[in-house]
PDB file of N, H, CA, C and O in Angstrom:
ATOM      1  N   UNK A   1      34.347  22.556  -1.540  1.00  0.00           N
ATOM      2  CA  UNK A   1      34.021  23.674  -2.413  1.00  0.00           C
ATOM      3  C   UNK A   1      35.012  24.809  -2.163  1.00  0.00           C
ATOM      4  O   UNK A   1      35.246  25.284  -1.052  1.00  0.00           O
ATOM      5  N   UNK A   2      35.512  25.153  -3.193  1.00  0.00           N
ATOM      6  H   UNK A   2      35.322  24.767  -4.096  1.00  0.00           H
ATOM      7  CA  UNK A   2      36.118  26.503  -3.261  1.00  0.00           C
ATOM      8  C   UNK A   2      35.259  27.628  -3.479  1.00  0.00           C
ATOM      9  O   UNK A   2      34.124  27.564  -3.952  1.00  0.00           O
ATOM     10  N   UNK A   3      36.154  29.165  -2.929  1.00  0.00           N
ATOM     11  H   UNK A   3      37.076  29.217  -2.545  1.00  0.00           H
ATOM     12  CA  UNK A   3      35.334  30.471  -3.231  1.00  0.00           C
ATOM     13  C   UNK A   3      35.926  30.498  -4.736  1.00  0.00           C
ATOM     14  O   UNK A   3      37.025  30.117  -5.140  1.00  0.00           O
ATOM     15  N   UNK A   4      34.700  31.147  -5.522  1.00  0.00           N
ATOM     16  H   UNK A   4      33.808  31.457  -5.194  1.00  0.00           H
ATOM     17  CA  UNK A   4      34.864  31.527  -6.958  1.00  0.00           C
ATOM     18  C   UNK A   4      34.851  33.013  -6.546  1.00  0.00           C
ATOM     19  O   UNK A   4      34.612  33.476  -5.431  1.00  0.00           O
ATOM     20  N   UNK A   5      35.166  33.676  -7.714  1.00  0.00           N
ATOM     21  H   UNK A   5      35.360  33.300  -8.621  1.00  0.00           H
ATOM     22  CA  UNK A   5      35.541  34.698  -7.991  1.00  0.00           C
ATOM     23  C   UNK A   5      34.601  35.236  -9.422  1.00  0.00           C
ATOM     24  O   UNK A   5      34.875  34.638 -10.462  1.00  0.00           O
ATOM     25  N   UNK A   6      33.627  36.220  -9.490  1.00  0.00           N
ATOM     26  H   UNK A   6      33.404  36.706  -8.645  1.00  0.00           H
ATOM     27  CA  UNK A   6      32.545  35.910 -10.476  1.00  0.00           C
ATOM     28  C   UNK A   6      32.338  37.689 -10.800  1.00  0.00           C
ATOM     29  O   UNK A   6      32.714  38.543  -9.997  1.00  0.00           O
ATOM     30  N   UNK A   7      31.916  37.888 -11.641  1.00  0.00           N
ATOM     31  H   UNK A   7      31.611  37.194 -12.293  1.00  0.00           H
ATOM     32  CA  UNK A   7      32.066  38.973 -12.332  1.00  0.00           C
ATOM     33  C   UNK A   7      30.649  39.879 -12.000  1.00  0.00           C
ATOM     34  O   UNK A   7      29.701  39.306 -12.537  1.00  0.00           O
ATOM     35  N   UNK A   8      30.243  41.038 -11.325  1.00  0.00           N
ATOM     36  H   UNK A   8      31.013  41.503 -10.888  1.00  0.00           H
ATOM     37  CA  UNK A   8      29.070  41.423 -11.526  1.00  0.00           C
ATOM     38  C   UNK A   8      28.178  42.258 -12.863  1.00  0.00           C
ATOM     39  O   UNK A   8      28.361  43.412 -13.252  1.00  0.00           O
ATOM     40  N   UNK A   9      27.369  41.433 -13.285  1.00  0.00           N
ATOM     41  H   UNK A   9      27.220  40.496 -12.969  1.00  0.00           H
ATOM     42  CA  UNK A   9      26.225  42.536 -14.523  1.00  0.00           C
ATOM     43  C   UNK A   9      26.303  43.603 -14.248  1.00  0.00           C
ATOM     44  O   UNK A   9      26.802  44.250 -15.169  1.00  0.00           O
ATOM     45  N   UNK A  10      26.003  44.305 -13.219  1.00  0.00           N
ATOM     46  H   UNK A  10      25.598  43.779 -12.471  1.00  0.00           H
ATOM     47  CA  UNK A  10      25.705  45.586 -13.648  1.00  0.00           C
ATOM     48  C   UNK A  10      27.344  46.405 -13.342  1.00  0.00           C
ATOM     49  O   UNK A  10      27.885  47.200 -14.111  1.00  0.00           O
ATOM     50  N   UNK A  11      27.770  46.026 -12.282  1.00  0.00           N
ATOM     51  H   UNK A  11      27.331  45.381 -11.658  1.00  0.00           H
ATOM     52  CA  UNK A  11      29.026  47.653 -12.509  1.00  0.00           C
ATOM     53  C   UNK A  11      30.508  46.929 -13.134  1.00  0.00           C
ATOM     54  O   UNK A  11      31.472  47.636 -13.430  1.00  0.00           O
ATOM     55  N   UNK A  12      30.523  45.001 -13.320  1.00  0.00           N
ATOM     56  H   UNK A  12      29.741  44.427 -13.080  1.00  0.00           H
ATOM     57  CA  UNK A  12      31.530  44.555 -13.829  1.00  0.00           C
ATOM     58  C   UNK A  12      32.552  44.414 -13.215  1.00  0.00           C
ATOM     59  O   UNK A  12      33.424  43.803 -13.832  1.00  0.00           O
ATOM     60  N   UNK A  13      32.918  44.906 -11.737  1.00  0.00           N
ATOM     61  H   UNK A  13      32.209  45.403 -11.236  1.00  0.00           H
ATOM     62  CA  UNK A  13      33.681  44.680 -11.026  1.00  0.00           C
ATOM     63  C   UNK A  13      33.863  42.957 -10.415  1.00  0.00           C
ATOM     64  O   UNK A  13      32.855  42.252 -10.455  1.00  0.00           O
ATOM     65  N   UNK A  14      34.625  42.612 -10.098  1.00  0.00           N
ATOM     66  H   UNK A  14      35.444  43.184 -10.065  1.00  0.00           H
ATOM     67  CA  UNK A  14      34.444  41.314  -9.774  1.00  0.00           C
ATOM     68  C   UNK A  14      34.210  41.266  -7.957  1.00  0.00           C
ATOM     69  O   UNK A  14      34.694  42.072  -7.162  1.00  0.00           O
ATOM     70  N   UNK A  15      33.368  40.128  -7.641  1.00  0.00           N
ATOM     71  H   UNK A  15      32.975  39.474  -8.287  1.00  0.00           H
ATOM     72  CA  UNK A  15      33.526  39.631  -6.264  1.00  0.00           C
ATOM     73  C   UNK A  15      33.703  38.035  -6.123  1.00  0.00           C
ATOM     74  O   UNK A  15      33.787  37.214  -7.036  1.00  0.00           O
ATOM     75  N   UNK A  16      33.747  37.746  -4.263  1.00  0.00           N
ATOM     76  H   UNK A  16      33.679  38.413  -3.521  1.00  0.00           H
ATOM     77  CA  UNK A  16      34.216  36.542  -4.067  1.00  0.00           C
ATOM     78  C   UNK A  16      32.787  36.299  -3.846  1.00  0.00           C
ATOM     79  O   UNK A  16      31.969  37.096  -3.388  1.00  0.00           O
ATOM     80  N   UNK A  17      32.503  34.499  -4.423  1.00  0.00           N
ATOM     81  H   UNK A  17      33.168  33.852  -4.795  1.00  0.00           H
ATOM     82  CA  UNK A  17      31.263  33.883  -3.634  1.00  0.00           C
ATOM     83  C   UNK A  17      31.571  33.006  -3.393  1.00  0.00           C
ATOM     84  O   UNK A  17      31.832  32.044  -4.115  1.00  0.00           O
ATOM     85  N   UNK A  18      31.632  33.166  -1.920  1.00  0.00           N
ATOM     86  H   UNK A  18      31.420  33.948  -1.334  1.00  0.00           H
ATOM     87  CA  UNK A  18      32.598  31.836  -0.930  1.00  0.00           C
ATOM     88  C   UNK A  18      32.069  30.762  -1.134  1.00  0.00           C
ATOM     89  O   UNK A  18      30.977  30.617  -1.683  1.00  0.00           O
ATOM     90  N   UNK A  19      33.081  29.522  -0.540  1.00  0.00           N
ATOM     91  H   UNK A  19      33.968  29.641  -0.094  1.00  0.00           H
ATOM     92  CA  UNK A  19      32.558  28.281  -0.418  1.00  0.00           C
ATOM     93  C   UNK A  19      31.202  28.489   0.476  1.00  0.00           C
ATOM     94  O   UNK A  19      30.246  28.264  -0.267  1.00  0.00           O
ATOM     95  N   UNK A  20      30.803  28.801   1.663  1.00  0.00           N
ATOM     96  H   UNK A  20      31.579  28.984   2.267  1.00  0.00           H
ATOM     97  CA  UNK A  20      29.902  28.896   2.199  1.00  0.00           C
ATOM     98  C   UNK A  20      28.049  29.355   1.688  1.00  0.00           C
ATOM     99  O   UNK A  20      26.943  28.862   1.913  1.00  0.00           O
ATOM    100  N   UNK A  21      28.577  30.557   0.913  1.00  0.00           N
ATOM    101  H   UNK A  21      29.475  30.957   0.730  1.00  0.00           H
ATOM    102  CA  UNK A  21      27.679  30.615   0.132  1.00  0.00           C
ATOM    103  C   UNK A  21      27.038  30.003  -0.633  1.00  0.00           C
ATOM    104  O   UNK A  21      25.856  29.691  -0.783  1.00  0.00           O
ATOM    105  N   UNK A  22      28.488  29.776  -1.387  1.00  0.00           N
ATOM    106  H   UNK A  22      29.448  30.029  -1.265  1.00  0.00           H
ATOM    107  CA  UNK A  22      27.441  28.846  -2.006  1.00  0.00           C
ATOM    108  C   UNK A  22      26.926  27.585  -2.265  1.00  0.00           C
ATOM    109  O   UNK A  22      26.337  27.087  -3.225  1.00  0.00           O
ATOM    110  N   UNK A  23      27.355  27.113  -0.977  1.00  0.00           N
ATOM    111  H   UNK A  23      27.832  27.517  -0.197  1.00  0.00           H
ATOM    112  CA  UNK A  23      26.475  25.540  -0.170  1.00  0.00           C
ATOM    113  C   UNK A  23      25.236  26.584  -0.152  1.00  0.00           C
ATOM    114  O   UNK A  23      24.516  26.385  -1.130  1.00  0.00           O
ATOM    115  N   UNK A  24      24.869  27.427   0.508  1.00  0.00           N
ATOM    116  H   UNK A  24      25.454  27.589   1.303  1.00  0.00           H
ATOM    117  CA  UNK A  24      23.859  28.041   0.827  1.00  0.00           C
ATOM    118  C   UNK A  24      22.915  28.184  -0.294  1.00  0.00           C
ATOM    119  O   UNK A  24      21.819  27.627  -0.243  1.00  0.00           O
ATOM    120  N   UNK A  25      23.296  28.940  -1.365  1.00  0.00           N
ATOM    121  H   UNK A  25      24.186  29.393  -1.407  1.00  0.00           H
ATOM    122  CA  UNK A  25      22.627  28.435  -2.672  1.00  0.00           C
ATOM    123  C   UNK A  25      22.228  27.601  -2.837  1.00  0.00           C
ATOM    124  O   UNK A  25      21.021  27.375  -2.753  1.00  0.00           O
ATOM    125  N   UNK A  26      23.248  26.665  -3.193  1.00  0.00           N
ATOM    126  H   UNK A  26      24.229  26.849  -3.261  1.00  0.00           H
ATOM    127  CA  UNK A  26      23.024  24.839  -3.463  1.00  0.00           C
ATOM    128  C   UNK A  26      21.892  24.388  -2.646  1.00  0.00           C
ATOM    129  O   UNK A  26      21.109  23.529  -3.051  1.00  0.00           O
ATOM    130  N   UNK A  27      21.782  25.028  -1.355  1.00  0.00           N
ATOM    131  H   UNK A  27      22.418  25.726  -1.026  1.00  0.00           H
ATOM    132  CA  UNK A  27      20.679  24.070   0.150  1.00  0.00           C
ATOM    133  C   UNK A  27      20.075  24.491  -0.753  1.00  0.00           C
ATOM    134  O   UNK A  27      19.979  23.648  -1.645  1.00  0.00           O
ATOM    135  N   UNK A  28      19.274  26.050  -1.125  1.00  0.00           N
ATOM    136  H   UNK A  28      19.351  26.735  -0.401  1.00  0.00           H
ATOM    137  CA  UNK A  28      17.801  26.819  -1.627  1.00  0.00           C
ATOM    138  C   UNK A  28      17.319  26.675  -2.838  1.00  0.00           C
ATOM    139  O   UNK A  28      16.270  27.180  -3.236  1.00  0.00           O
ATOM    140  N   UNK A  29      18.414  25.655  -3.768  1.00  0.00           N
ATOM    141  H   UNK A  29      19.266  25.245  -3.444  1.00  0.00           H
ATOM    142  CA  UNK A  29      18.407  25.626  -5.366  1.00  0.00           C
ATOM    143  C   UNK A  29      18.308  26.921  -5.884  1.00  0.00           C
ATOM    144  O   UNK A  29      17.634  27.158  -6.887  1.00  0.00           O
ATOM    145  N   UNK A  30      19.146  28.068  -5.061  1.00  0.00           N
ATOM    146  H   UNK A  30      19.693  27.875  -4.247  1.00  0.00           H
ATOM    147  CA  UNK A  30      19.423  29.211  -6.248  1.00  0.00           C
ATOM    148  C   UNK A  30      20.332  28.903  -7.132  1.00  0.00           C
ATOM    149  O   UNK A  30      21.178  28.022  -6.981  1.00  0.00           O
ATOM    150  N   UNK A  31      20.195  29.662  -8.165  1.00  0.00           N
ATOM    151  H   UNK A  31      19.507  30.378  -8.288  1.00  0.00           H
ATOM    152  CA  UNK A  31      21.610  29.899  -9.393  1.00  0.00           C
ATOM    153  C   UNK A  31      22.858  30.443  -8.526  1.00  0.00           C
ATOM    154  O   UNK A  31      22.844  30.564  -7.301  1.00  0.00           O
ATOM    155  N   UNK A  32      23.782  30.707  -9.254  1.00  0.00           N
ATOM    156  H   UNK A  32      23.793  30.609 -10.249  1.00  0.00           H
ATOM    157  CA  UNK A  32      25.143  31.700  -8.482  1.00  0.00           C
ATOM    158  C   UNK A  32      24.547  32.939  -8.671  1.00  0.00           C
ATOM    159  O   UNK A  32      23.525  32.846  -9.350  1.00  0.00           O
ATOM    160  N   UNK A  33      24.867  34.274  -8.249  1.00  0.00           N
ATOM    161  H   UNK A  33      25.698  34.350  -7.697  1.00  0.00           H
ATOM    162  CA  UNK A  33      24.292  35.448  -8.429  1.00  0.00           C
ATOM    163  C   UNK A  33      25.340  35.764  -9.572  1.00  0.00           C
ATOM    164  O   UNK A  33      26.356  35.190  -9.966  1.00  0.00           O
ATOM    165  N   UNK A  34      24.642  36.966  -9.953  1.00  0.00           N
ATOM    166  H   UNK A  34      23.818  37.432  -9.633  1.00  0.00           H
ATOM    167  CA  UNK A  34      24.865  37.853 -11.064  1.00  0.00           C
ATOM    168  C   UNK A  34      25.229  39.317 -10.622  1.00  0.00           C
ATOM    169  O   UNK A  34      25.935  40.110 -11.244  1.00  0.00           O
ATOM    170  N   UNK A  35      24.684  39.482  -9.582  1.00  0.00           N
ATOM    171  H   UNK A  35      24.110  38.838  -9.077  1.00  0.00           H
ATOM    172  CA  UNK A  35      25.066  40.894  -8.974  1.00  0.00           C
ATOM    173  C   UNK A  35      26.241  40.769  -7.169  1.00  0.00           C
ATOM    174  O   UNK A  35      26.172  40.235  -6.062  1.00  0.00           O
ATOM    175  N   UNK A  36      27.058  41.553  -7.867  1.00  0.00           N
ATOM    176  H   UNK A  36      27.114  41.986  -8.766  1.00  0.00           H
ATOM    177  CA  UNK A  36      27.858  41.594  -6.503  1.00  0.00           C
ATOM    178  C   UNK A  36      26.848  42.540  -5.048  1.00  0.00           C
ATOM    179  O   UNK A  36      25.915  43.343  -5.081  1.00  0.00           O
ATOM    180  N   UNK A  37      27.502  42.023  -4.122  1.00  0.00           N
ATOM    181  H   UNK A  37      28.260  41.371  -4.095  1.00  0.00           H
ATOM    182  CA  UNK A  37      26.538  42.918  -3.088  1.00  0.00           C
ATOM    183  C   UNK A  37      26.060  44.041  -3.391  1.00  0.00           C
ATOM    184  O   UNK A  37      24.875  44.328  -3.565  1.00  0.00           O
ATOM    185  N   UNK A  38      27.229  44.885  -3.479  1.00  0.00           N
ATOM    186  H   UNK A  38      28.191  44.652  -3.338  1.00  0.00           H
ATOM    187  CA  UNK A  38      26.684  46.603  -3.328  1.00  0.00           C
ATOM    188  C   UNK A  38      25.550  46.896  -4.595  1.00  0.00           C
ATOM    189  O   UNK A  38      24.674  47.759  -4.540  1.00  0.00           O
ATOM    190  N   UNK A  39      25.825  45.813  -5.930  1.00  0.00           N
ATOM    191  H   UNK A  39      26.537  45.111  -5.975  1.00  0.00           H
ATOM    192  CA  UNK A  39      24.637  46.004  -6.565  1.00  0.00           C
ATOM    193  C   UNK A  39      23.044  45.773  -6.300  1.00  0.00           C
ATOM    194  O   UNK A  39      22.010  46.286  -6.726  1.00  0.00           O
ATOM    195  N   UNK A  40      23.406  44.644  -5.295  1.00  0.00           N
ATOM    196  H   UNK A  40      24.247  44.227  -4.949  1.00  0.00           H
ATOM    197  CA  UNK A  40      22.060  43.626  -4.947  1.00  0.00           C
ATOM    198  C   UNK A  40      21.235  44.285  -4.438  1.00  0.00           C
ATOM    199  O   UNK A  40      20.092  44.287  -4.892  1.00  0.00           O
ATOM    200  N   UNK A  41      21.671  45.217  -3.077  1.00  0.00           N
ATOM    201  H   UNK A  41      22.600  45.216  -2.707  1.00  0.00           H
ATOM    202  CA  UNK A  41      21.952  45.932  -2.113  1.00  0.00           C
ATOM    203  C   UNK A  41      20.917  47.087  -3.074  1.00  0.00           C
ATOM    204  O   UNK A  41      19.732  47.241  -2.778  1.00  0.00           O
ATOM    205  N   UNK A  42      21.433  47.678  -3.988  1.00  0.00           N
ATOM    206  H   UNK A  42      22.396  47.554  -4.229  1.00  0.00           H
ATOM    207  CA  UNK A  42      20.635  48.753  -4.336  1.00  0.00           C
ATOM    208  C   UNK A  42      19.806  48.243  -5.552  1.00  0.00           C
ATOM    209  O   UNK A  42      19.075  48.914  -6.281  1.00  0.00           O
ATOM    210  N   UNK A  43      19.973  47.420  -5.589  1.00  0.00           N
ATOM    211  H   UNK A  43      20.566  46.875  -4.997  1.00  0.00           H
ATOM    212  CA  UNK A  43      18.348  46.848  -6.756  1.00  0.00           C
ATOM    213  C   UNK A  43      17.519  46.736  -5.564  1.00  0.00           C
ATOM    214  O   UNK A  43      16.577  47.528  -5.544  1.00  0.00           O
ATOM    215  N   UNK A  44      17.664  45.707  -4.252  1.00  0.00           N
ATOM    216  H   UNK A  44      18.429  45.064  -4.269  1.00  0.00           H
ATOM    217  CA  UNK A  44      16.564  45.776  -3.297  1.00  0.00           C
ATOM    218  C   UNK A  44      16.293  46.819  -2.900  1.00  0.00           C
ATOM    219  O   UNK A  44      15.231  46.794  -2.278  1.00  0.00           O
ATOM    220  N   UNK A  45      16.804  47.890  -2.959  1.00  0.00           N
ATOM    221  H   UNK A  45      17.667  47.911  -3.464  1.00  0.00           H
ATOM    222  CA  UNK A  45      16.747  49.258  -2.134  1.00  0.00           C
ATOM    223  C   UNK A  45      15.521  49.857  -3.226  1.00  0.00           C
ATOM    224  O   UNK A  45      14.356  50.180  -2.996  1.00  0.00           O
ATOM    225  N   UNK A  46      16.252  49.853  -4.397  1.00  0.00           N
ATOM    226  H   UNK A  46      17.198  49.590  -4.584  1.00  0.00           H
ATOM    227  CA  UNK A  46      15.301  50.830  -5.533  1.00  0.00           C
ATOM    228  C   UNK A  46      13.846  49.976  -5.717  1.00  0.00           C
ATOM    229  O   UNK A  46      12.782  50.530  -5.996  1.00  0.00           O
ATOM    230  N   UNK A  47      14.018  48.434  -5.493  1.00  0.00           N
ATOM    231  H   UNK A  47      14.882  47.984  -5.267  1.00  0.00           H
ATOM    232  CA  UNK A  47      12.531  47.945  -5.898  1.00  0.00           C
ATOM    233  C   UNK A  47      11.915  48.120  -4.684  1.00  0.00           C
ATOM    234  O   UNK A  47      10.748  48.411  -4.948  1.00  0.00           O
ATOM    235  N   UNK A  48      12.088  48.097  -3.370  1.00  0.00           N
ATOM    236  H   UNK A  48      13.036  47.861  -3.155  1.00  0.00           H
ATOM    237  CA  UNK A  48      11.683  48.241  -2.412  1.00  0.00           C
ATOM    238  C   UNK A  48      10.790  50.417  -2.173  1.00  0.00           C
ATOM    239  O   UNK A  48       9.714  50.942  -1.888  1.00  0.00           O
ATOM    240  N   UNK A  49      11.752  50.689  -2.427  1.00  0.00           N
ATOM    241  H   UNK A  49      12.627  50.263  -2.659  1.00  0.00           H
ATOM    242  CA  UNK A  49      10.995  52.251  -3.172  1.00  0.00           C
ATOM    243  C   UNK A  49      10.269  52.624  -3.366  1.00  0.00           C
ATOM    244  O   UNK A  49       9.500  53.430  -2.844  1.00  0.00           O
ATOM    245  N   UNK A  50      10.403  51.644  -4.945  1.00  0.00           N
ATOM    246  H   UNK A  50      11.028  50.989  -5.370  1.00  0.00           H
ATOM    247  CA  UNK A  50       9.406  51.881  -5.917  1.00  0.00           C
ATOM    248  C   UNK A  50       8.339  51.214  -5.583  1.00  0.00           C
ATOM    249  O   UNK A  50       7.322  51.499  -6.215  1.00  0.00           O
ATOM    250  N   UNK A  51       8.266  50.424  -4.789  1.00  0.00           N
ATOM    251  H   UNK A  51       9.093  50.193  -4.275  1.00  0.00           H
ATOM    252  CA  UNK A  51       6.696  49.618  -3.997  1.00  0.00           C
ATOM    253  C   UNK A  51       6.157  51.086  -3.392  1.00  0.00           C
ATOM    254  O   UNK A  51       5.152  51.483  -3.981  1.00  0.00           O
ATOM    255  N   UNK A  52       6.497  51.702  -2.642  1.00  0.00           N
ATOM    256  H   UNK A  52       7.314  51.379  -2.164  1.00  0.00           H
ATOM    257  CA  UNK A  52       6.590  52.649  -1.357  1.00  0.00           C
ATOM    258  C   UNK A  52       5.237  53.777  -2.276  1.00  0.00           C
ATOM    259  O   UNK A  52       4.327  54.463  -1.809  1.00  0.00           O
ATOM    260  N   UNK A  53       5.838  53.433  -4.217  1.00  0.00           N
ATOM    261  H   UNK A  53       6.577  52.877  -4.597  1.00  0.00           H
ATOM    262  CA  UNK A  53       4.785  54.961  -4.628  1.00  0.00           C
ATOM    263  C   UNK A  53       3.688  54.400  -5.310  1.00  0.00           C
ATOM    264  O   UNK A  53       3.007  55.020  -6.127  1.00  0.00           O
ATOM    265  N   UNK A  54       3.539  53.377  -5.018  1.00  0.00           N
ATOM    266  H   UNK A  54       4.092  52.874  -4.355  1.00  0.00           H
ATOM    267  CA  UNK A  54       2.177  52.583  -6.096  1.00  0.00           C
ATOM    268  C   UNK A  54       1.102  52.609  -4.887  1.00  0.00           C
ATOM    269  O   UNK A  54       1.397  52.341  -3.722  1.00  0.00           O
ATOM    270  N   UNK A  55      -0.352  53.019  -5.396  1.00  0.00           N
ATOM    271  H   UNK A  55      -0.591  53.236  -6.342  1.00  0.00           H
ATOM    272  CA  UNK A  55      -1.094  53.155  -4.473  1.00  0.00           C
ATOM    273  C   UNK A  55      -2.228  52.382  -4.767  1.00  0.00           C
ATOM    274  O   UNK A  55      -3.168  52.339  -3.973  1.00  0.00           O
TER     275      UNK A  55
END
């Protein structure tokens, strides 16, 4: 497996998703991602949050 090179949804910048990864995927039957880290990173951040105000 080669690293691809894949485009992120939300800011469009591109990143690498190494060979390693994505055996790692492949083991968990995820898809490839859609969001590069620093996006992922703050979607978990903001949904994680937004848990924090629901009572």
């Amino acid at each position: 497996m080669e690293d691809k090179i894949l485009v992120c949804q939300d800011c469009g910048e591109e990143f690498t998703f190494t060979a390693g990864e994505q055996e790692f995927f492949t083991e968990k039957g995820f898809s490839d991602p859609k969001r590069c880290k620093t996006c992922r990173d703050k979607r978990k951040s903001y949904r994680r949050n937004d848990r924090s105000y629901q009572f």
